[in-house]
C-alpha positions, 0 to 999 in steps of 0.5 A: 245787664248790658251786652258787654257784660254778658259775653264775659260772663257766659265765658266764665261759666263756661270755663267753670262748668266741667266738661267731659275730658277726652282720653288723651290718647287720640286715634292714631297715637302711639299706645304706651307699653306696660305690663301688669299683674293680672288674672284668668281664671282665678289664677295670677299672671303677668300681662304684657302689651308688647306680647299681647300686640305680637299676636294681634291686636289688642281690646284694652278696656279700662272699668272703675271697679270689680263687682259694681253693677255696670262693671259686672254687665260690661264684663259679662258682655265682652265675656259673651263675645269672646269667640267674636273676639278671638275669630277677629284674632284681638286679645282682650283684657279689662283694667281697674285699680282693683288689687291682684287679690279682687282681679283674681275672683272678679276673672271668675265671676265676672269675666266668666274665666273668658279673658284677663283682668288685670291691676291698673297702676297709677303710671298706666292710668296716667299714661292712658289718661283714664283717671275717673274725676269727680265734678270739682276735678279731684281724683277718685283712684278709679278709672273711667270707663274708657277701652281702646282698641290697639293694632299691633303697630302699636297705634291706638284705632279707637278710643270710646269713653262713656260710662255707660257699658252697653257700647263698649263691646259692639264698638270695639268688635266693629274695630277689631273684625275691620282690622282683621278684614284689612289684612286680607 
């Protein structure tokens, strides 16, 4: 193969090899409002993001699905840390698109009736940009592993995306405890 030939190439299989898309919700853009049904403590509610942002900021985690093994240890870790939580003065709440009826047991079980679980509808996956793709690109109907981190200027002050659960956690409590000691 000659030179010529090879630099086409490589720009072709670098537009078929699929990369990891990045939230479309970089730092510091606005984070869309929405409300949705959600669950605490076995019980159904309503959760607002407007409401939620007049209290302080909110940890806005987004998980494929209810009762799967990395879903359940990254809901038993921020469970875990709740207080940390609440002493930065952030909200926590875990989206899927799991049904009402699934987020209710799931606040139980895995959120250990600490903090809300709510239903990811289809326009908050989008306007979050958090749809879970296969390799070709097609849709799976299940979100990624993707939390935010949203200051009540309604700014989004992280964004972390990794299937892994381990990471979630420490890093949105590093965000939140740095807001807290900002407004100081």
């Amino acid at each position: 193969m000659n030179k010529l030939m090879i630099a086409p190439i490589a720009l072709v299989a670098a537009l078929l090899v699929p990369a990891a898309a990045p939230a479309d919700l970089p730092q510091g853009a606005a984070a869309p409002d929405f409300t949705t049904a959600s669950a605490l403590a076995g019980k159904e509610k309503s959760f607002s993001l407007k409401a939620a942002l007049r209290k302080g900021p909110v940890v806005l985690y987004f998980y494929p699905k209810s009762f799967t093994d990395g879903c359940t240890i990254e809901a038993h870790a921020f469970a875990e840390a709740t207080k940390d939580f609440k002493a930065a003065g952030a909200t926590v709440i875990g989206l899927s698109a799991d049904t009402i009826d699934r987020q209710k047991k799931f606040s139980r079980e895995g959120c250990r009736d600490k903090f809300s679980v709510g239903v990811a509808t289809p326009e908050i996956m989008s306007g979050y940009d958090v749809h879970l793709k296969k390799a070709d690109g097609s849709a799976t109907g299940l979100t990624s592993r993707t939390s935010y981190v949203i200051g009540r200027d309604h700014r989004v002050k992280l964004v972390f995306t990794d299937m892994n659960p381990n990471d979630h956690v420490r890093k949105t409590l590093e965000v939140v405890r740095a807001l807290k000691a900002a407004r100081r």
